[in-house]
Kinemage of the C-alpha trace (Angstrom):
@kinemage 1
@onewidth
@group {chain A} dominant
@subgroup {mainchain}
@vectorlist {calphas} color= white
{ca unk a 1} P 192.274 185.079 207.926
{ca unk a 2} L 190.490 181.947 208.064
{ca unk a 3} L 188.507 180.380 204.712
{ca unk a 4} L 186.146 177.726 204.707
{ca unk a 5} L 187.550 176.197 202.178
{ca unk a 6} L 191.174 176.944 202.827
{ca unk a 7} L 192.152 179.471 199.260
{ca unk a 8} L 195.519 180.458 198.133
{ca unk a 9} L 196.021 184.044 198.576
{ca unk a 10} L 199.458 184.695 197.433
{ca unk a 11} L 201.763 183.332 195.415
{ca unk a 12} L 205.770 183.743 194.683
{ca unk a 13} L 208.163 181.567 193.396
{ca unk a 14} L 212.031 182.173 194.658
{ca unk a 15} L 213.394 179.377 192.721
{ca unk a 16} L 213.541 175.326 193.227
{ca unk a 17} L 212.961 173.405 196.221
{ca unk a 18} L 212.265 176.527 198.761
{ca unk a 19} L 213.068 175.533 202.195
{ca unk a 20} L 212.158 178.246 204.425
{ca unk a 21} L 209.844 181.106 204.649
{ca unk a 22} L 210.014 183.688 207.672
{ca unk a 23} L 208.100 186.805 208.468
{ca unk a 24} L 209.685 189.748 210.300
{ca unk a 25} L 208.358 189.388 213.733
{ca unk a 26} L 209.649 192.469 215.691
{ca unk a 27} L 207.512 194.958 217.463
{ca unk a 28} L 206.761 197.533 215.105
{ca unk a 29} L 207.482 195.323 212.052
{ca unk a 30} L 205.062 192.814 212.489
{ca unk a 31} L 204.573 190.992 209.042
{ca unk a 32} L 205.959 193.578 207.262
{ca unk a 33} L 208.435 191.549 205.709
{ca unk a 34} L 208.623 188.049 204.695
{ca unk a 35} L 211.814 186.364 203.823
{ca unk a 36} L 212.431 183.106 201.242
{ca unk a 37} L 215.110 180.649 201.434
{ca unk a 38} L 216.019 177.613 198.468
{ca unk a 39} L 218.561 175.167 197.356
{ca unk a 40} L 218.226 176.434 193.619
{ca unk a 41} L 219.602 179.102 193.263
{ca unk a 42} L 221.507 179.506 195.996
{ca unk a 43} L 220.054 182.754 197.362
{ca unk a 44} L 216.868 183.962 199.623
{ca unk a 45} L 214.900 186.784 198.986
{ca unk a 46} L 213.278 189.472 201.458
{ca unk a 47} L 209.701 190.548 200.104
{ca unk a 48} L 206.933 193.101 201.238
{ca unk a 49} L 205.152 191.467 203.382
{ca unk a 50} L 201.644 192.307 202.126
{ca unk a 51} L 201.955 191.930 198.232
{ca unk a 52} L 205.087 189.540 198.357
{ca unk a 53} L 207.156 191.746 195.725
{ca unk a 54} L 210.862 191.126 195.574
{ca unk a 55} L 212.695 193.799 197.678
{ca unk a 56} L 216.285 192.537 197.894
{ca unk a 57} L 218.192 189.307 196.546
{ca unk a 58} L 220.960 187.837 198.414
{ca unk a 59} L 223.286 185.129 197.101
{ca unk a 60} L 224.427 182.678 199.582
{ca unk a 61} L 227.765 181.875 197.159
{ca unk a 62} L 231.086 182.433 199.287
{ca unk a 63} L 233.522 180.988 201.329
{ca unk a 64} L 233.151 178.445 203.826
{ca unk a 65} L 234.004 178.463 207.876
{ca unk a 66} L 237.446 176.431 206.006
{ca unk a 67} L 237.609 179.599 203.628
{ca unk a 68} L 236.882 177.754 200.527
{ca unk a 69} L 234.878 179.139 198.322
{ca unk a 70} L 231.345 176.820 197.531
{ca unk a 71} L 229.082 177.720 194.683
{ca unk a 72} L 226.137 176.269 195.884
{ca unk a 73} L 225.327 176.457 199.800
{ca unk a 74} L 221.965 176.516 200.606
{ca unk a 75} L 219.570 177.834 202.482
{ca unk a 76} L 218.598 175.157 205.178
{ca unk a 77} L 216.633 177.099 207.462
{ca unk a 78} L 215.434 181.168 208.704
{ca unk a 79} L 213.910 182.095 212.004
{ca unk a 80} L 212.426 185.785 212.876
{ca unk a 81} L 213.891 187.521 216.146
{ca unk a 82} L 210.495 188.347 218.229
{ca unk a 83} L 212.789 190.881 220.172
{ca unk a 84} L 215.370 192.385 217.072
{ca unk a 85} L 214.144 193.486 213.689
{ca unk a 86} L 216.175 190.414 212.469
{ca unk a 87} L 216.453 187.220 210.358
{ca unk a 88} L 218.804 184.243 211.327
{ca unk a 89} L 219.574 182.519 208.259
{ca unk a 90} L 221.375 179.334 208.084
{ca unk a 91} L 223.472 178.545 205.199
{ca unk a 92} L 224.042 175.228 204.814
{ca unk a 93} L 227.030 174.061 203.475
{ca unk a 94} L 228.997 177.050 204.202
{ca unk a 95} L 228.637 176.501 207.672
{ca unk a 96} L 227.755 180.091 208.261
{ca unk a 97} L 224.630 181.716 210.092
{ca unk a 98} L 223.758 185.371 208.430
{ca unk a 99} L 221.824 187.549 210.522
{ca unk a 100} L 220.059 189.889 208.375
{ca unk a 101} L 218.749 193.180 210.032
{ca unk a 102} L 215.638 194.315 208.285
{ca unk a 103} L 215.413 197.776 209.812
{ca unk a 104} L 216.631 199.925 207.052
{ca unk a 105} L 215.114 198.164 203.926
């Protein structure tokens, strides 16, 4: 949808300093979902896609690729599969890459 003058429409807030936002992009799923990464908490959050309520909440604490465990690794960035009903989300410094099917939410 296009406004003349450009209007918020929807509004969420997932915590501080949000880095990435995603939509699923698979056939079938097409904006169905939407997906919201930050720095603060450590966590993203996978949404309806239409009304933007919370459907799942996934913290990003863990161990690292040097199996340490980090309190705070962030969410750098998330890109939608256009071929998979999935989410690759990078975590930043855990030095992981979550792929997060969104078929069976």
């Amino acid at each position: 949808l296009y406004m003349d003058p450009p209007q918020t429409v929807a509004e969420i807030k997932i915590g501080s300093e949000a880095r990435s936002v995603e939509t699923s992009k698979a056939k079938g799923f097409e904006d169905k979902y939407a997906i919201a990464g930050g720095y603060w908490p450590p966590q993203y959050v996978i949404m309806d896609g239409a009304t933007l309520k919370p459907l799942k909440l996934v913290s990003t604490r863990g161990v690292t690729v040097d199996g340490e465990y980090h309190p705070e690794p962030r969410v750098a960035s998330i890109v939608a599969s256009m071929t998979k009903p999935e989410w690759v989300v990078n975590i930043k410094e855990s030095g992981l890459i979550q792929l997060v099917d969104y078929s069976d939410i």
